[in-house]
C-alpha positions as CSV (number, residue, x, y, z in Angstrom):
1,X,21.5,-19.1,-6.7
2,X,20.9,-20.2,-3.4
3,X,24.0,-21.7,-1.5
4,X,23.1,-20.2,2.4
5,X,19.8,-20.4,3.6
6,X,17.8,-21.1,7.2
7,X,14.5,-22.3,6.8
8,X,11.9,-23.2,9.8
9,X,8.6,-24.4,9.6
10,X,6.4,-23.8,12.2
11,X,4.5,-26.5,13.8
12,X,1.2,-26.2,11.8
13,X,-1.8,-28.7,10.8
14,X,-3.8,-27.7,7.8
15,X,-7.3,-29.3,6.9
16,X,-8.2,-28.4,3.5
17,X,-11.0,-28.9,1.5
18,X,-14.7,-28.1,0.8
19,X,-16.8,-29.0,3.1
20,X,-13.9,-29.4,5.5
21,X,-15.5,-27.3,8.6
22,X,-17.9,-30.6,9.2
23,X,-14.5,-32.1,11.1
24,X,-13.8,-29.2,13.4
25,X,-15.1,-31.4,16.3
26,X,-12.6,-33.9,15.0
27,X,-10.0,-31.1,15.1
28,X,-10.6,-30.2,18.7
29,X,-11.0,-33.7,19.8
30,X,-7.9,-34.5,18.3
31,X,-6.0,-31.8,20.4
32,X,-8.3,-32.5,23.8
33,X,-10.5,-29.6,23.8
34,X,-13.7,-30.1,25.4
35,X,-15.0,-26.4,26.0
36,X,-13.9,-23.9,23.2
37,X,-15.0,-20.3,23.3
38,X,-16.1,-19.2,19.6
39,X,-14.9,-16.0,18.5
40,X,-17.0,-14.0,15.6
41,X,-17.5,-10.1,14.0
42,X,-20.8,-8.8,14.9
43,X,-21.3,-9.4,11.2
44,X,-20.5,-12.9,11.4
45,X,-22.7,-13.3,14.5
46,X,-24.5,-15.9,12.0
47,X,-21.9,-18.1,10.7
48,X,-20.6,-17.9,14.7
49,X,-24.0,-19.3,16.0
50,X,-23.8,-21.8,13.7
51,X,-19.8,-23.5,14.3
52,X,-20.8,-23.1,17.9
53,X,-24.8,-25.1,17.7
54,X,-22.6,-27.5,15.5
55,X,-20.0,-28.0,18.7
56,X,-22.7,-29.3,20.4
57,X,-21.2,-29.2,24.3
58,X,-18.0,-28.4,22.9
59,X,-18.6,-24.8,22.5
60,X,-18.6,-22.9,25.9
61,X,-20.2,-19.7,24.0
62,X,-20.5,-17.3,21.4
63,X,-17.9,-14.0,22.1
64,X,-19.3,-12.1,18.4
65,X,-17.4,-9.1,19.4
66,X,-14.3,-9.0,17.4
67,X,-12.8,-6.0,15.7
68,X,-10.8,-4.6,13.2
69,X,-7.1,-3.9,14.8
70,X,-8.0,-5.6,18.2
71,X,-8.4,-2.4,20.4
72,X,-6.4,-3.7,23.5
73,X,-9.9,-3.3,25.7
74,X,-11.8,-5.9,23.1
75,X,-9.4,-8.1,23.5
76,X,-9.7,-7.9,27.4
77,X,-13.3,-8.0,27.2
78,X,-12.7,-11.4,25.4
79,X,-10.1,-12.5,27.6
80,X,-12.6,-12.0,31.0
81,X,-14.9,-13.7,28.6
82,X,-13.0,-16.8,28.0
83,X,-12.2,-16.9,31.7
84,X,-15.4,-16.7,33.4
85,X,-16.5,-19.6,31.1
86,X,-13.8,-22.0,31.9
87,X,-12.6,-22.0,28.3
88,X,-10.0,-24.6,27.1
89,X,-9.4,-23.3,23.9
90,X,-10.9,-20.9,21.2
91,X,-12.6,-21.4,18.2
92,X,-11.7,-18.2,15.7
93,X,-14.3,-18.3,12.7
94,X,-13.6,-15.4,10.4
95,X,-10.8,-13.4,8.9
96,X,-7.9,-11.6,10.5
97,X,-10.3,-9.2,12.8
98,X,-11.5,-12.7,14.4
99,X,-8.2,-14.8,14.2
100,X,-6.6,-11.5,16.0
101,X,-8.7,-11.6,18.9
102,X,-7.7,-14.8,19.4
103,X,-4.6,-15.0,19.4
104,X,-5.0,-11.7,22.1
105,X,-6.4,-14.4,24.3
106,X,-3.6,-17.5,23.4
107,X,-1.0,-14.5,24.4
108,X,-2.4,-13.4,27.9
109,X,-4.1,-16.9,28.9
110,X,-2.3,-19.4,26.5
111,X,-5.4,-21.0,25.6
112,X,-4.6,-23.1,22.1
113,X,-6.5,-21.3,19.1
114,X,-8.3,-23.3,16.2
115,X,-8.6,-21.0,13.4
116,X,-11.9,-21.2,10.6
117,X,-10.7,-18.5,8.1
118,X,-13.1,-16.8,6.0
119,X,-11.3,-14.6,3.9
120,X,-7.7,-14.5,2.7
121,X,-6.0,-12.7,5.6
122,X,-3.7,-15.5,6.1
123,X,-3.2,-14.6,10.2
124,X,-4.0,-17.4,10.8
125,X,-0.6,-19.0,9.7
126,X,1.6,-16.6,11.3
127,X,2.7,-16.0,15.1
128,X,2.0,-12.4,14.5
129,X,0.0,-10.6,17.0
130,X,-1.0,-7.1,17.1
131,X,-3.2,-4.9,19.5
132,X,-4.1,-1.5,18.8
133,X,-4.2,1.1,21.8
134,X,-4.4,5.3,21.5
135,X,-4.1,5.4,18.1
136,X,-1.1,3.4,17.8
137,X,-0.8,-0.5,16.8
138,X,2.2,-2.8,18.6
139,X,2.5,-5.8,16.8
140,X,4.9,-9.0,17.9
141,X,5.9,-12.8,17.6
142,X,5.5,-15.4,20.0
143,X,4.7,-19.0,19.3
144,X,1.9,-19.5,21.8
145,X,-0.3,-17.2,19.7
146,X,0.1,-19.6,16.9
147,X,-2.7,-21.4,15.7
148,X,-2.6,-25.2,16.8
149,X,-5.2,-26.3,14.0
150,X,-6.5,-24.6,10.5
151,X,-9.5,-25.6,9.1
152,X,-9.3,-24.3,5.5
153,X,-12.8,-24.5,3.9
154,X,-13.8,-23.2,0.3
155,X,-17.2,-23.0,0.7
156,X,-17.1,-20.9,4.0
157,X,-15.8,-17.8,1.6
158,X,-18.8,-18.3,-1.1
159,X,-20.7,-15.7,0.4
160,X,-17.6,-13.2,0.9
161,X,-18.6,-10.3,-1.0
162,X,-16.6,-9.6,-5.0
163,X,-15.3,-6.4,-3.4
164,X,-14.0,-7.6,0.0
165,X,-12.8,-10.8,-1.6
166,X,-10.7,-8.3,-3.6
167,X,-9.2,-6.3,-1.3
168,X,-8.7,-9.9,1.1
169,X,-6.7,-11.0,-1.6
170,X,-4.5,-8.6,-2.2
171,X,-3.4,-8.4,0.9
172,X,-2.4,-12.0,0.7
173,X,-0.1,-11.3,-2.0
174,X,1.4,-8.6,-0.1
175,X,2.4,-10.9,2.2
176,X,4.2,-13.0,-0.8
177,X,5.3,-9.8,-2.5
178,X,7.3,-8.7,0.8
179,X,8.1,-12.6,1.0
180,X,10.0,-12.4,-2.4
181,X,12.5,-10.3,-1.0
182,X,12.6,-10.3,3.1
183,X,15.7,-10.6,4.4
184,X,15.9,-14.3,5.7
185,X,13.9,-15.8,2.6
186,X,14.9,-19.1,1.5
187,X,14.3,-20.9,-2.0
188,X,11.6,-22.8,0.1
189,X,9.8,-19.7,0.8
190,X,10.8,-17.9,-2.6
191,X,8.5,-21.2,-3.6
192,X,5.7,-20.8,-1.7
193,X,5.6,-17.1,-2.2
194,X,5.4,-17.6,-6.3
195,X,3.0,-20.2,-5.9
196,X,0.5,-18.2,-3.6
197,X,0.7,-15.2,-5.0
198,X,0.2,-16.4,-8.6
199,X,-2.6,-18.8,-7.2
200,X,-4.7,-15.4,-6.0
201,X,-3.8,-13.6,-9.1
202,X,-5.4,-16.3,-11.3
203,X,-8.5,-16.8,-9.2
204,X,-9.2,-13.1,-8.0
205,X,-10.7,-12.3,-12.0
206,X,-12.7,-15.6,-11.3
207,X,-14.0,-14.6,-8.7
208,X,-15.2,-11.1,-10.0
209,X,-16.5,-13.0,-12.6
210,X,-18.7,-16.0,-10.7
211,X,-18.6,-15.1,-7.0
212,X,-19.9,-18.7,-6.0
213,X,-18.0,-20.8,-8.4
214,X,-16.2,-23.4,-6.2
215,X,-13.1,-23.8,-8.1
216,X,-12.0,-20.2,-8.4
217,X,-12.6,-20.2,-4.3
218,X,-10.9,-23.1,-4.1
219,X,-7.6,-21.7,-5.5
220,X,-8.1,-18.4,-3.5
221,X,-7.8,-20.2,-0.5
222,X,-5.1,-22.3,-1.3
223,X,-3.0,-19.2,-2.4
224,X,-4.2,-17.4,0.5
225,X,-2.3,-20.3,3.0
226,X,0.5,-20.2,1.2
227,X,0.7,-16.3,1.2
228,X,0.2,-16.4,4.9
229,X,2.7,-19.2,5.8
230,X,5.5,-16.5,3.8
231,X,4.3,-13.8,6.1
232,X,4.7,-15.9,9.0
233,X,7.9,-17.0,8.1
234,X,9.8,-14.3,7.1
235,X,10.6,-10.4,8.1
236,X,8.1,-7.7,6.6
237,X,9.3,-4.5,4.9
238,X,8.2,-1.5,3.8
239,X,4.8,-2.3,2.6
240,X,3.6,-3.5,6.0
241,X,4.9,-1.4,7.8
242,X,3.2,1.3,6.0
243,X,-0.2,-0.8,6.7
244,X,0.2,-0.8,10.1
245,X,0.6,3.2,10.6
246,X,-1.9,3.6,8.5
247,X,-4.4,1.2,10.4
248,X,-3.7,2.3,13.7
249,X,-3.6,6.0,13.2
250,X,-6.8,6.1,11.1
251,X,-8.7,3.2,11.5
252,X,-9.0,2.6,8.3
253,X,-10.1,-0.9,6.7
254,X,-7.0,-2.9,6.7
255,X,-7.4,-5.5,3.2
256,X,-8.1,-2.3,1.4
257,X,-5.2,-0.1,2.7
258,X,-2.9,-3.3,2.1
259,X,-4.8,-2.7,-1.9
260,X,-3.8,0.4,-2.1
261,X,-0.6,1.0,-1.4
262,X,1.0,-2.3,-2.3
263,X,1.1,-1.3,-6.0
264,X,3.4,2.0,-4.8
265,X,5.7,-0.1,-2.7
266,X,6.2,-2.7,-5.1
267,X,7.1,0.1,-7.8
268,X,9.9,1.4,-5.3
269,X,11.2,-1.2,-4.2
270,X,10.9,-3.1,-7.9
271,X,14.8,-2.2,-9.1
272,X,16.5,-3.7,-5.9
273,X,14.3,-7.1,-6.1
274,X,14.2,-8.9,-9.3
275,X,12.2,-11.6,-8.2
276,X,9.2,-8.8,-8.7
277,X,9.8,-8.4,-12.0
278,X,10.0,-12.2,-12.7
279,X,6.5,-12.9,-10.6
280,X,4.7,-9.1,-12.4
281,X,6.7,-8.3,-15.5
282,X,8.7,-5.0,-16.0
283,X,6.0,-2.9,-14.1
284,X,5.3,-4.8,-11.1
285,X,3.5,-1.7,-9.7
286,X,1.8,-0.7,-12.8
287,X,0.7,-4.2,-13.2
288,X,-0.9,-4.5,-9.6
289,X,-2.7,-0.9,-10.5
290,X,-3.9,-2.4,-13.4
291,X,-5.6,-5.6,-11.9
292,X,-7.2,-3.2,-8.6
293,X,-8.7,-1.1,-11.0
294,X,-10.0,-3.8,-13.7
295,X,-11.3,-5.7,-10.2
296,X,-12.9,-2.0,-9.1
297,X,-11.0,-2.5,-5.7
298,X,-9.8,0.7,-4.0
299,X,-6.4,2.6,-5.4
300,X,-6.8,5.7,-3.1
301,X,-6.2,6.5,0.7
302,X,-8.2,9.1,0.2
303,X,-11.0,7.5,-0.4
304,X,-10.8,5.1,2.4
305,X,-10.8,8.4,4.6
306,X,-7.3,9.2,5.1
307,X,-6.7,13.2,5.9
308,X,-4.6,14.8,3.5
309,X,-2.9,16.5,6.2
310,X,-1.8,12.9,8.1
311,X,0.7,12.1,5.7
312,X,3.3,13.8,8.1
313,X,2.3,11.7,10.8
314,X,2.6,8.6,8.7
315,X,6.1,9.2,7.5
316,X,7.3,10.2,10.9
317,X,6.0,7.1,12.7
318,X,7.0,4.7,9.9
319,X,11.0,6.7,10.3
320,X,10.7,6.6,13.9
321,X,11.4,2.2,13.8
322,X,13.7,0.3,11.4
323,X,12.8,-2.2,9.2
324,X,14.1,-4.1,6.6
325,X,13.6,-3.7,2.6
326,X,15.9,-4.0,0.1
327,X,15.9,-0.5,-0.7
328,X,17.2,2.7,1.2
329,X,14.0,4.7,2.2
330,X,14.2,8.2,3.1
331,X,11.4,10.6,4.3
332,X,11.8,12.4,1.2
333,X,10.9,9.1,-0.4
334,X,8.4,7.6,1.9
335,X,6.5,11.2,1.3
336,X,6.4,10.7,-2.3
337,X,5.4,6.9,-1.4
338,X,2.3,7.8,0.9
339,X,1.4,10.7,-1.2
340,X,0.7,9.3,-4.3
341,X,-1.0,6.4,-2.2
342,X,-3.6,8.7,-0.9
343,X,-4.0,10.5,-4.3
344,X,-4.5,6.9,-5.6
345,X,-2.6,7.6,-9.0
346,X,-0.8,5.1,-11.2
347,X,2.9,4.1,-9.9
348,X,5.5,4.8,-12.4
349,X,8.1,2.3,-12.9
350,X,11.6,3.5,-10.7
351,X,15.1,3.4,-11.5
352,X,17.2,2.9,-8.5
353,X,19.4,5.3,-6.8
């Protein structure tokens, strides 16, 4: 029962629809940018050359250097970039690697950011930056780095490989998992998180299935924006935090770390947050496993290139800074946690201490 709650909504615009990247000019026009830097992957370098020759004189230029983690010298790179060609604004066409580096840019030169997602990420809904610099990623809120405009089209992910639209996906409902029981949640939230998550469960076998069926897509996306406006809304636990070490101290791909040790976390943290069990049934970790491995996605650490021996490093960082989660975690358990994520077996359900 809800009888005390805060709820803020941050100041977002959301176009949605196929076919819905024809009115980015519209977008832009609408918030007075004249001269938009557009931000890519090298692997994206396509799709980048394309939102920028449709910009017309809009688009100042093509930066198709983003990476994964925003290493603190890409994001200065892009930064110099954006200055030397009298940007107004940036143009982030991609997934979180993209929509990263620009928010890098809205946080050092306040330029406004339009965002073009690609994949499921959901950054693009959050004030949540992070840079990555020896090793270690900082992450942090601040409202300039928010998005000012989201341009949410279907048909943009058609070509998003099964696997990566996976992994994409699960990270999304991480974001709604960790939503379910954060801290300063509200029954708005509790909403949206339900709704997201069970939105990307439903389409992520239809995808698998018919990687260019429009209405599976359609759904991803849609749960995928309602995943990310939990995560921007609400306080991360356990699970991300996990992510983050992991990230920064290995490099490793971040949708598919997010894949593979989501269905730990949510089996520890499971008997102190009910609202799992409601969304997953009994096994909420068990059930996640279940759906990576019938979608083929990733379920070990290891095999994403994780050392055996860096588990020590990962449990002392992720000690080292407090968090909340609605379970006690000691290094004994985060041990067992990170442990049995690298060996990539089956979570068993957990009784709580």
């Amino acid at each position: 029962m809800w009888d005390e709650f805060v709820h803020q909504s941050p100041p977002m615009r959301v176009v949605f629809g196929a076919g819905s990247a024809a009115r980015l000019g519209e977008e832009l026009d609408r918030l007075g940018l004249s001269r938009v830097l557009v931000l890519c992957t090298p692997g994206q370098e396509a799709l980048g050359r394309k939102v920028a020759d449709g910009l017309g004189p809009r688009a100042a230029g093509l930066h198709p250097h983003a990476r994964m983690h925003v290493p603190v010298e890409v994001a200065a790179r892009a930064r110099e970039v954006a200055a030397e060609l009298g940007a107004d604004g940036c143009v982030a066409a991609g997934g979180g690697s993209t929509i990263g580096l620009g928010k890098a840019i809205a946080l050092q030169h306040g330029l406004p950011v339009v965002a073009l997602p690609t994949t499921y990420a959901g950054s693009e809904m959050t004030p949540i930056w992070g840079l990555t610099e020896d090793g270690r990623k900082r992450t942090g809120r601040d409202p300039a780095v928010l998005p000012r405009s989201v341009v949410y089209d279907p048909e943009l992910t058609l070509g998003l490989p099964v696997p990566l639209s996976v992994t994409s996906g699960f990270n999304a409902v991480a974001h709604a998992v960790e939503g379910l029981y954060a801290p300063d949640t509200s029954p708005i939230l509790s909403l949206m998180a339900r709704e997201g998550a069970q939105a990307l469960l439903d389409a992520l076998p239809g995808i698998a299935a018919d990687p260019t069926g429009l209405p599976a897509r359609t759904r991803a996306l849609y749960g995928a924006w309602l995943c990310g406006a939990v995560l921007g809304a609400t306080t991360m636990s356990l699970h991300h935090k996990l992510c983050h070490v992991l990230g920064g101290t290995f490099d490793l791909p971040h949708a598919e770390v997010h894949t593979v040790v989501l269905p730990h976390v949510a089996a520890f943290n499971a008997p102190a947050a009910p609202a799992l069990t409601a969304l997953l049934g009994l096994e909420p970790g068990g059930a996640l496993w279940d759906l990576a491995a019938t979608l083929d996605a990733p379920r070990s650490l290891a095999a994403l290139g994780m050392p055996a021996d860096g588990v020590a490093e990962v449990v002392r960082q992720a000690a080292a800074a407090p968090y909340a989660n609605p379970r006690p975690v000691t290094e004994a358990d985060l041990t067992r946690i990170v442990e049995a994520a690298h060996r990539g077996t089956r979570p068993e359900p957990e009784r709580a201490k």
